[in-house]
Residue, then its C-alpha position, 0 to 999 in steps of 0.5 A: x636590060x630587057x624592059x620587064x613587067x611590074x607585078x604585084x602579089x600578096x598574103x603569101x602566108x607561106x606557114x601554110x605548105x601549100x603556099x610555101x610550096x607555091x613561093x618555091x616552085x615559082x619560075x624566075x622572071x626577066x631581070x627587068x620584072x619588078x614585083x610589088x610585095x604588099x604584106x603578109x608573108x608569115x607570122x615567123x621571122x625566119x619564114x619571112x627572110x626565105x619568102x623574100x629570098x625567094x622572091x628576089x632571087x626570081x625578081x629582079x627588083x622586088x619591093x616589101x611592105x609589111x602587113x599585120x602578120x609580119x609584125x606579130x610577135x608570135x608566140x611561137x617566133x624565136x624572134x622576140x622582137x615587137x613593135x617598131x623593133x620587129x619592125x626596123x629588123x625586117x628592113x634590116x633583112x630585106x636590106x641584106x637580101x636587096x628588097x626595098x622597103x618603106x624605109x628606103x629611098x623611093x624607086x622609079x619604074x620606067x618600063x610599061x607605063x612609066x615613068x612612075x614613083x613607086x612608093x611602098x606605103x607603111x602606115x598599118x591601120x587604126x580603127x578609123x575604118x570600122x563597121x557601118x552602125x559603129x561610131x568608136x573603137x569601143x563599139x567596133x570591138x565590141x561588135x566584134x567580140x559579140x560577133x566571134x569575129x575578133x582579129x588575132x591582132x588584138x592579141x599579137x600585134x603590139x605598137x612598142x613603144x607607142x603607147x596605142x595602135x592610134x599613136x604608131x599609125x599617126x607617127x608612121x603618116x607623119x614621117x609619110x606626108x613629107x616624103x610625099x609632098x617632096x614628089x615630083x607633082x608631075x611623076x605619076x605614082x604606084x603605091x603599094x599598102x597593106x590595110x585593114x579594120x578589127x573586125x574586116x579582112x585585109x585589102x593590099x592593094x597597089x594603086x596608081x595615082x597622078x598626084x604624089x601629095x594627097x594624104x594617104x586615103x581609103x584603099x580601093x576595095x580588092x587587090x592587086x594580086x594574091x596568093x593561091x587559097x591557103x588550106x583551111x586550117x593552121x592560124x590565117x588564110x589569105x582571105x582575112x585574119x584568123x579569129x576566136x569565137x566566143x567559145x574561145x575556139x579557132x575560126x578561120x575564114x574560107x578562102x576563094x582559090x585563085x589562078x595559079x599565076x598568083x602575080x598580076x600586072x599592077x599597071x594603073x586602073 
């Protein structure tokens, strides 16, 4: 097989055309390229099987991660499912179309800069990263609210059957550590995740580490690739969730445009 490239990429959104038209006018990479998914593919379920469809019939390994707009249960979705149950359906997908998931055995790149582990990372996110001036959720929420600045999250995202947010993430970081620990210390990894706080925008991210058994810290600011800038309107853009202000009306953040090549290296910083 001709030696590839590992690219990483993120909030697709492609509910938006303009991404959707992006996703589907991309060219087809060598068989040897791996591409790193890291979350945010669309609120629909049938959105997020095309996108990886897509993306796999162009990739010749592609690995998925899901971000907080992959698990909402949105009202509009045909799909009812929520919480671990929408959850355990993507992997189900992804395993019929051949994408890797936090699921699945942990694969080893050995092209450029390998070898290296590479562990997609499905921990969501509580509210331990608040606001600076916040101590607890009470507050960054309520600073949140006050400030019209509110994730949709609040309202689609739900942790069934865990009785909060805080008890799903702490149950997928214990189903994590021991994966990690059980690495090969010496086997350098690329771990790829999706994280955010209530009132922030996202970071995906794919970051290399020499050690494989650290626990799961703080993601570096920025990201390992990202999508065009979706249009400004419809329920997100690619630069942070959509929100109510305290009028109750939308507001979508403005998204900075990117290079059209939307993919890059994620080879270690």
């Amino acid at each position: 097989m001709t030696p590839g490239r590992l690219l990483a990429t993120s909030d697709l959104h492609v509910s938006h055309p303009r991404n959707r038209r992006w996703v589907a006018d991309l060219p087809s990479g060598s068989p040897g390229d791996w591409l790193l998914v890291a979350g945010d593919l669309a609120e629909k379920v049938a959105d997020i099987e095309w996108t990886l469809a897509t993306l796999r019939s162009r990739y010749g390994t592609v690995v998925w991660v899901p971000g907080n707009h992959d698990l909402w249960a949105h009202p509009r979705d045909p799909v009812k499912l929520r919480g671990e149950a929408r959850y355990q359906h993507l992997v189900a997908l992804c395993r019929e179309l051949g994408v890797i998931t936090p699921e699945d055995p942990y694969p080893v790149w050995t092209g450029a800069g390998g070898p290296a582990m590479v562990v997609p990372l499905f921990l969501l996110y509580d509210y331990t990263f608040r606001p600076d001036g916040t101590s607890t959720k009470a507050e960054a929420l309520d600073l949140a609210y006050r400030t019209g600045v509110i994730g949709a999250d609040e309202r689609h995202l739900h942790p069934d059957p865990y009785p909060s947010r805080e008890a799903l993430c702490q149950a997928r970081i214990d189903a994590t550590l021991p994966r990690l620990a059980a690495i090969d210390p010496d086997l350098p990894t690329i771990r790829s995740a999706t994280s955010r706080s209530p009132a922030s925008p996202p970071v995906s991210f794919a970051t290399r580490s020499s050690r494989s058994g650290a626990a799961p810290s703080r993601p570096p600011t920025g990201t390992a690739g990202s999508a065009p800038a979706p249009s400004s309107t419809g329920t997100c853009t690619s630069r942070g969730p959509c929100s109510r202000t305290a009028s109750g009306s939308r507001r979508c953040p403005s998204a900075t445009p990117t290079s059209r090549t939307g993919t890059r290296s994620a080879r270690a910083s």
